[in-house]
C-alpha positions as CSV (number, residue, x, y, z in Angstrom):
1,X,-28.8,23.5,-15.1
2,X,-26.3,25.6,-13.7
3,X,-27.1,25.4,-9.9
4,X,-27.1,21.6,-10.4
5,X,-23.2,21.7,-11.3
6,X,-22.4,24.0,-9.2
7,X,-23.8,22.2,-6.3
8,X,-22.2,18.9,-7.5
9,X,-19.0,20.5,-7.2
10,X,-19.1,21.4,-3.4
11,X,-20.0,18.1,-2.6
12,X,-16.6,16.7,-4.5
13,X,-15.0,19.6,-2.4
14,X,-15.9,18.2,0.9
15,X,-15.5,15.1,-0.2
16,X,-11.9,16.0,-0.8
17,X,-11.7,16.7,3.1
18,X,-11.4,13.3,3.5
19,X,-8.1,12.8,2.5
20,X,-7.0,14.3,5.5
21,X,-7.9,12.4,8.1
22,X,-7.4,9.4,5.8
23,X,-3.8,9.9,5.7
24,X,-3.7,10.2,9.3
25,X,-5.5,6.8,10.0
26,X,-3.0,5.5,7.3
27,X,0.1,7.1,8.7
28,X,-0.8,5.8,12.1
29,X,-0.8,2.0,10.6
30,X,2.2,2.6,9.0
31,X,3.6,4.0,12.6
32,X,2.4,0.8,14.2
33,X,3.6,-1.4,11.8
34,X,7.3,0.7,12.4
35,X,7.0,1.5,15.7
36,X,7.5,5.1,14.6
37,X,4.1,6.3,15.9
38,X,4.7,10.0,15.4
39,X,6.6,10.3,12.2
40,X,4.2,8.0,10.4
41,X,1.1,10.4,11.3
42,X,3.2,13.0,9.8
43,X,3.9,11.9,6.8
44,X,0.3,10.6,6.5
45,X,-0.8,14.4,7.3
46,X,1.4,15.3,4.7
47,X,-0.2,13.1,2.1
48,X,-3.6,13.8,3.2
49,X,-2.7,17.9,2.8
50,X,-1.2,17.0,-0.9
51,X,-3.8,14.9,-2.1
52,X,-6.3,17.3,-0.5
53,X,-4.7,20.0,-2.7
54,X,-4.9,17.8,-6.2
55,X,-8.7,17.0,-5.7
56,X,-9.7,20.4,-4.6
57,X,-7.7,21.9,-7.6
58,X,-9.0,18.9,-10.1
59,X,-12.8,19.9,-9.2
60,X,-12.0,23.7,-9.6
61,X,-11.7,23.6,-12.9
């Protein structure tokens, strides 16, 4: 019973990988949309990394 959650919980963990890239792809529609290519991969980075962070610690526990 065990092995079963513990197994269940590394596949939400790199699930939660995801978000990364994702706010990159987002961030770089945002960019287009503003012409601000760059910036708007960054802050989409930035939310990837922080919503990254919130899923990885919400499956921790």
């Amino acid at each position: 019973m065990e092995e079963q959650e513990i197994k269940e919980k590394k596949d939400k963990r790199g699930i939660s990988a995801l978000f990364i890239p994702a706010g990159l792809f987002i961030g770089m529609g945002i960019g287009f949309l503003t012409d601000k290519l760059v910036p708007g991969m960054y802050i989409g980075l930035g939310v990837g990394f922080v919503l990254f962070i919130i899923f990885f610690l919400s499956v921790k526990k």
